[in-house]
C-alpha positions in Angstrom: 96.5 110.0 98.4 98.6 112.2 97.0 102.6 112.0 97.2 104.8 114.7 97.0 108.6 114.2 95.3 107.0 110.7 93.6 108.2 110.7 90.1 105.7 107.8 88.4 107.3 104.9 86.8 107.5 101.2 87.0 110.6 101.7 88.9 109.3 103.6 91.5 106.3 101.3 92.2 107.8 99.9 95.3 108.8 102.6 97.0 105.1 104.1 96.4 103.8 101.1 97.9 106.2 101.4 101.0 105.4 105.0 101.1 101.5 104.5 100.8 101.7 101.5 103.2 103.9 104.0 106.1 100.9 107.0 105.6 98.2 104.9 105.1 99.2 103.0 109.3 100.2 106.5 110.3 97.2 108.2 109.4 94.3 105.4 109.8 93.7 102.5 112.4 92.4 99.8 110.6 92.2 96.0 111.5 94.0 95.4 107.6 95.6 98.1 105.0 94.7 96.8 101.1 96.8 97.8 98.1 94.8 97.5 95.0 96.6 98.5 91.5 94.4 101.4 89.8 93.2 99.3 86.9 91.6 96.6 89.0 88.3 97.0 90.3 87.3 95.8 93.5 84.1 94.4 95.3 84.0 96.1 98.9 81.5 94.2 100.5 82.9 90.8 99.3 86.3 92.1 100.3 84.8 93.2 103.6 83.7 89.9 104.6 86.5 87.9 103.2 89.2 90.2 105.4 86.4 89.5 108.6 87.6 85.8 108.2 90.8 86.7 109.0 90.8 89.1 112.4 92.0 86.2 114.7 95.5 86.2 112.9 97.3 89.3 114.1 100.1 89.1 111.2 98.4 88.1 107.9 99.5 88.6 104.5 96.5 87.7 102.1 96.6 87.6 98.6 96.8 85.9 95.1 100.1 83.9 95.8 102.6 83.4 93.4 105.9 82.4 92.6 108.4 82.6 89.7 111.4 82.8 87.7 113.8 86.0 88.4 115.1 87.3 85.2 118.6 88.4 84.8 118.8 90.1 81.4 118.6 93.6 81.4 116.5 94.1 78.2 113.8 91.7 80.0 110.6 93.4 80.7 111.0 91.6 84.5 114.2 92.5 84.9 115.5 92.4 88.5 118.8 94.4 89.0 119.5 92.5 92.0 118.7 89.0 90.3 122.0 87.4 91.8 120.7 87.5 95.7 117.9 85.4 94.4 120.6 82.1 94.4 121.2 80.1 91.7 117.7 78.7 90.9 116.5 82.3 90.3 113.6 81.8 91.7 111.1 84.2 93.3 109.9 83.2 97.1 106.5 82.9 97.7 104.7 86.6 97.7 101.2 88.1 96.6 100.4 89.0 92.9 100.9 93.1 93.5 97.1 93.8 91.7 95.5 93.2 95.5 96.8 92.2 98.3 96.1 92.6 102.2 97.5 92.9 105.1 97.1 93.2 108.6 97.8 95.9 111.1 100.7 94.5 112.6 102.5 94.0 109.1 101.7 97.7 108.0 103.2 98.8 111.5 106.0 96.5 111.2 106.9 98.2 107.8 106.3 101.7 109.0 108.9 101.3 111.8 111.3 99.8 109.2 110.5 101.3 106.2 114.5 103.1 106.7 116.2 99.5 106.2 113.8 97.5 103.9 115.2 96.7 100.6 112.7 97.6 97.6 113.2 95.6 94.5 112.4 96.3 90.8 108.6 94.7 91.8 106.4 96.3 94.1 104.9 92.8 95.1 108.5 91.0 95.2 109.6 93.9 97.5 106.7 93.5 99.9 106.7 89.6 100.1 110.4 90.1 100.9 109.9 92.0 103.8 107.9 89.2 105.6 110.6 86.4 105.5 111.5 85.7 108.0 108.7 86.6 110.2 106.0 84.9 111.8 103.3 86.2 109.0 100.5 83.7 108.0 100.4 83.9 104.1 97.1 83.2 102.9 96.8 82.3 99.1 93.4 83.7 98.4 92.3 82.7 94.9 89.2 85.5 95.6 92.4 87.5 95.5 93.2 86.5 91.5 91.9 89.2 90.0 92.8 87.5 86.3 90.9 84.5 86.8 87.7 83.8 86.4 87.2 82.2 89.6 83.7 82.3 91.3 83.3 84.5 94.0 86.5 86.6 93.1 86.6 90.2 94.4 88.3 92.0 92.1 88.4 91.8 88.2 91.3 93.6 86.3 90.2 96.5 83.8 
């Protein structure tokens, strides 16, 4: 897919997810919508028949699901500008690792109707797992999902 006006940088990642998440439910029905990172490579057919598992939940959010400490010091290579609206623990809520992650139709329509008033954070996977709070969405931690890990049966590996 190509973007026009995207300037390429790690602070721009999550508003070229939102972006690729509006064209990608404007453009193609599909039962899920799959962001995968460019240096990961992924196993269709296993990732076809994991997402099959899935069709009875109409608003799914499946992924490698993490957690973890939001870093307020500028120089930080995690640094989130808007670390303060995390509370004082600092703590990230519950979201998918931003390698691979799915979700279904209902979630990508949910953000293309919104896309005007969701907030996009200095991670592209922080940023999406925020805009489910709230929501009825089934997370699914998929450890298939982990594309680090060794796991058996995994359906992606990173490059």
């Amino acid at each position: 897919m190509v973007m026009e006006n995207h300037v390429e940088s790690p602070e721009e990642r999550a508003r070229k997810t939102k972006s690729f998440l509006v064209h990608a439910v404007d453009h193609w029905e599909a039962e899920f919508y799959v962001k995968v990172n460019d240096d990961v490579y992924v196993n269709i057919d296993a990732l076809g028949a994991l997402l099959t598992n899935h069709l009875d939940k109409p608003r799914v959010y499946i992924g490698c699901m993490k957690s973890g400490e939001v870093f307020s010091q500028p120089k930080h290579k995690w640094y989130e500008p808007d670390w303060w609206k995390f509370g004082d623990g600092k703590t990230y809520f519950r979201h998918a690792s931003g390698e691979v992650f799915a979700i279904s139709r209902a979630l990508a329509q949910f953000i293309s109707i919104n896309r005007l008033i969701l907030q996009t954070y200095a991670h592209d996977d922080v940023s999406v797992g925020s805009w489910f709070i709230g929501l009825d969405v089934k997370h699914v931690d998929e450890g298939k999902f982990c594309c680090t890990s060794e796991s058996s049966g995994a359906i992606c590996a990173s490059a």
